[in-house]
C-alpha positions in Angstrom: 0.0 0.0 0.0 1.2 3.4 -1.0 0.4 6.7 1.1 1.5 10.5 0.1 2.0 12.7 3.2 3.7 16.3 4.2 4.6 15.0 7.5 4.6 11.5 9.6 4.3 11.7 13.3 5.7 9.0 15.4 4.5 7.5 19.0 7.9 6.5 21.1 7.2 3.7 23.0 6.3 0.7 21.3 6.5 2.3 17.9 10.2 3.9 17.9 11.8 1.9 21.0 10.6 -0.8 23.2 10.9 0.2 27.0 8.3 -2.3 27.9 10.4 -4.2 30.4 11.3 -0.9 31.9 8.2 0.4 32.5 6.7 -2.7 33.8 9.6 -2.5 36.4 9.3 0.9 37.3 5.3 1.0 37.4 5.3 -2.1 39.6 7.5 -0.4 42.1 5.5 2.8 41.4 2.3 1.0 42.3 3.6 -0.9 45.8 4.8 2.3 46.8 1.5 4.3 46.2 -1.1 1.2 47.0 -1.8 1.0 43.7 -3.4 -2.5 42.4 -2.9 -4.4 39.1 -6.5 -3.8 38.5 -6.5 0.0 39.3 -4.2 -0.2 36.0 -6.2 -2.7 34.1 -9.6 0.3 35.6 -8.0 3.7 33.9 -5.3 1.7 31.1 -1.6 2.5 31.2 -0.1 2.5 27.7 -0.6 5.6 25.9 -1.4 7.6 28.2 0.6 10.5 30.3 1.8 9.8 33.4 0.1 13.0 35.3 -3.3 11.1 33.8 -2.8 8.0 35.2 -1.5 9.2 38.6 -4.8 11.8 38.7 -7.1 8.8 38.4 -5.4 6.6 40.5 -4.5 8.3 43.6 -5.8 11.8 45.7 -5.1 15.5 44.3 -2.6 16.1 47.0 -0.6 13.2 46.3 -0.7 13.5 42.3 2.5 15.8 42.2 4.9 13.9 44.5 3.6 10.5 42.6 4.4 12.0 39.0 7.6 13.3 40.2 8.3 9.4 41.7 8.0 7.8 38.1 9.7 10.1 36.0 12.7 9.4 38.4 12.5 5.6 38.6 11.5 5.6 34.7 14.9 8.0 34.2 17.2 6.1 36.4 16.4 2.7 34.5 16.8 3.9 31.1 20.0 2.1 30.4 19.9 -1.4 29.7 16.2 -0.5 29.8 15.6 0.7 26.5 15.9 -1.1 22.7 15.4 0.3 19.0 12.7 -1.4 17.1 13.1 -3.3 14.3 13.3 -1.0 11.3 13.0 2.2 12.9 16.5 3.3 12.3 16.2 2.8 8.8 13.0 4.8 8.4 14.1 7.4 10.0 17.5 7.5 8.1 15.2 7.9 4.8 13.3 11.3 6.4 14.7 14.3 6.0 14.3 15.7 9.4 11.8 18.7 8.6 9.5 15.8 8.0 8.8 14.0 10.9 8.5 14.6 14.6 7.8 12.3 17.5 4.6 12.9 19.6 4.9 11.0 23.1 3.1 10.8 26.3 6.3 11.0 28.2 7.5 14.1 29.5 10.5 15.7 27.7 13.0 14.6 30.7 12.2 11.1 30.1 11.8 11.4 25.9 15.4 12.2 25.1 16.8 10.2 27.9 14.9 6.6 25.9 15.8 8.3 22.2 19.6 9.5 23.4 19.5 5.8 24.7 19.1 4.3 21.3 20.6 7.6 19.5 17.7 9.1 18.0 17.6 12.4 18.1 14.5 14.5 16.4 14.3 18.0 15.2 11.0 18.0 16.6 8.6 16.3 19.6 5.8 16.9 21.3 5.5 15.4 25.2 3.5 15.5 27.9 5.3 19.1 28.7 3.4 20.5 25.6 -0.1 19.9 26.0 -3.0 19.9 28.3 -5.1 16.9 27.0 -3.4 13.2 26.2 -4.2 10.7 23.7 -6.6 9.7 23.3 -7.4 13.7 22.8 -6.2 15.2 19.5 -4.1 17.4 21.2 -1.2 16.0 20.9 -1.0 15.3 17.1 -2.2 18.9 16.4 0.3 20.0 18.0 2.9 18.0 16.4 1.5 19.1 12.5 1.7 22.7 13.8 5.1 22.4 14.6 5.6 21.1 11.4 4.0 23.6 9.6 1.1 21.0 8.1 -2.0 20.3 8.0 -3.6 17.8 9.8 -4.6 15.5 6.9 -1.5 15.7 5.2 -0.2 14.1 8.2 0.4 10.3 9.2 0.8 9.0 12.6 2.8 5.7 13.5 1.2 3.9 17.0 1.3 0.9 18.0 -1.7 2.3 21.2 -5.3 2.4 20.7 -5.3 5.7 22.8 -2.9 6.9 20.4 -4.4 5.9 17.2 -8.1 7.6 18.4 -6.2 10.6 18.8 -5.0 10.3 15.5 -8.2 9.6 13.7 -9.9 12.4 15.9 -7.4 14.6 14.8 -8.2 14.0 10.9 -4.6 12.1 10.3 -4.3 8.6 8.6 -3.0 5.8 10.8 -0.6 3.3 10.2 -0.9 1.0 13.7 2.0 -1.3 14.8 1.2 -4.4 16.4 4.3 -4.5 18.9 2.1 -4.1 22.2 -1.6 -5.2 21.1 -3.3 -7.4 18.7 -4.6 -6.9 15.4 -7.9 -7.0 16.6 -7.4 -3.9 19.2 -5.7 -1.7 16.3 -8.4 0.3 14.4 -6.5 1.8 11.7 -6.0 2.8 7.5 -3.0 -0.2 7.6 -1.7 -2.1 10.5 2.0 -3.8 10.0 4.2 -5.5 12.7 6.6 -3.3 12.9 8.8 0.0 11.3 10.7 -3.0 9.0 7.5 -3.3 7.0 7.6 0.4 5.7 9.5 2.1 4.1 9.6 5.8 2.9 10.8 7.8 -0.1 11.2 11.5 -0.8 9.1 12.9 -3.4 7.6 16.4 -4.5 6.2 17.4 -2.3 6.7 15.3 0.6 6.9 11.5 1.3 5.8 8.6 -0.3 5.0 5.7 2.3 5.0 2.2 1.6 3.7 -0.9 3.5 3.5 -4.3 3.9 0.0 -4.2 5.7 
């Protein structure tokens, strides 16, 4: 399948770099230090989504602050060793020229660069947590991303592997190209779903990029 676009906006985790072992590690500890239960997360859904989100529907107002602040540090201090580049991601991105991408995560900006400097990615232009008000699966996030890019919002495609993520996406008028690195096939609602970054592939054209799959 072939799809023209200005500008591609990528998730991080799960769709650029794997850092599932780490957070699973950090959010456990997270979760015995708070009183937090494995079906608290299963109740308000973990991948995707901000940390600040999470923590505000998990615990009291008072505590939110001192909890956010808890897992950016653990989630920080376990980034090496913690963190992997996904199959075909390097590549991809080699083919972009940088004005033409951005990444658009729900991890703050502190923990972003630490996981991409991890793996040596290093993008012209993100979005994070920092940046917006509203997370995936709000729009926000995405519109922001295009307007730093100077594009519209339907010239744009968005990489996720997060059903969160790709609602944001679709709610933000952007095609979706949905990875299945973290969820099945059958929980990805998207314009092509692949297995991962090595079944795409991009080329430069006038105008923009020309996007090719496998899916």
């Amino acid at each position: 399948m072939r799809i023209h676009a200005e500008a591609l906006l990528f998730d991080n985790d799960g769709t650029l770099v794997s850092s599932l072992e780490s957070v699973n590690r950090c959010w456990s500890r997270w979760a015995r230090e708070f009183g937090v239960t494995a079906e608290d997360f299963v109740r308000v859904g973990l991948h995707g989504r901000p940390a600040a989100e999470i923590a505000a529907d998990l615990l009291p107002a008072d505590v939110v602050p001192r909890a956010v602040a808890r897992i950016e540090e653990l989630e920080v201090d376990d980034v090496v060793g913690g963190v992997v580049l996904l199959p075909g991601s390097a590549d991809l991105l080699a083919s972009l020229p940088a004005e033409r991408w951005a990444v658009v995560t729900s991890a703050s900006r502190r923990l972003a660069e630490a996981r991409l400097g991890e793996v040596g990615v290093r993008p012209k232009s993100m979005i994070t947590a920092d940046d917006i008000t509203r997370g995936k699966p709000d729009p926000e996030p995405f519109l922001l991303g295009a307007r730093l890019l100077g594009v519209d919002p339907e010239r744009c495609v968005v990489f996720e592997d997060a059903p969160a993520g790709l609602a944001a996406a679709r709610a933000a008028g952007m095609r979706t190209v949905a990875l299945t690195t973290t969820h099945q096939r059958s929980e990805l609602d998207a314009d092509v779903v692949v297995g991962d970054l090595s079944e795409v592939s991009a080329q430069v054209v006038a105008g923009g990029v020309e996007i090719r799959t496998a899916g």
